[in-house]
C-alpha positions in Angstrom: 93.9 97.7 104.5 97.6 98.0 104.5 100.1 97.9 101.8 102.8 95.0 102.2 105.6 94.8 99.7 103.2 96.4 97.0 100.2 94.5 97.9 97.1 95.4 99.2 96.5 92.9 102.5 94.1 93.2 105.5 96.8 93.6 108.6 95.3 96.5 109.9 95.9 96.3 114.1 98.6 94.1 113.8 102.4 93.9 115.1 105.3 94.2 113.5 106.0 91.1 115.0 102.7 89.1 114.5 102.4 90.5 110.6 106.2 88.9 110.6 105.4 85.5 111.4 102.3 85.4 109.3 104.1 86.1 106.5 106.8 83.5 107.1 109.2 85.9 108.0 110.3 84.5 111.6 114.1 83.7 111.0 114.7 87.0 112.4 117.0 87.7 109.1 114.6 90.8 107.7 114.5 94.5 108.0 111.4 96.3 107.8 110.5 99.9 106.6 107.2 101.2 108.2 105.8 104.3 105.9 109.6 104.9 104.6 111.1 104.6 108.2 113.1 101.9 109.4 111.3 99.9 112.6 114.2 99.3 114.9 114.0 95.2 115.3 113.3 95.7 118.8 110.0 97.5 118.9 108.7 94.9 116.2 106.1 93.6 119.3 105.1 97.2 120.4 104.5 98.6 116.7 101.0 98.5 115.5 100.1 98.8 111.7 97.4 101.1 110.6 94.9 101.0 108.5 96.7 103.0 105.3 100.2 102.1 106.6 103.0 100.8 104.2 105.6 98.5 105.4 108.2 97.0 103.0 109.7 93.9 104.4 113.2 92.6 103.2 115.2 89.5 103.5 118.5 89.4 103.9 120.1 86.7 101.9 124.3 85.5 101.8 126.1 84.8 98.8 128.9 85.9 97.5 
């Protein structure tokens, strides 16, 4: 189980990328912290979440 935003979800063996566009998170306009690091956007394919991991996700948003 891995920790997503402060919830407990089952994305253990995962990508970056595919835990991304399950969420609804495909518009590219996100940052995400993997165990209080910053995944470059890049290496969101390549990076595997573990079981135990926590990854906050957030969306940028404009306004002014």
């Amino acid at each position: 189980m891995v920790k997503v935003n402060g919830e407990i979800i089952d994305a253990s063996g995962k990508s970056i990328a595919a835990l991304l566009e399950d969420m609804n998170f495909s518009d590219g306009r996100v940052a995400v912290e993997l165990n209080e690091t910053i995944v470059p956007r890049n290496t969101y394919h390549e990076k595997i979440i573990k079981d135990g991991d926590s990854v906050e996700i957030v969306r940028f948003v404009g306004g002014g």
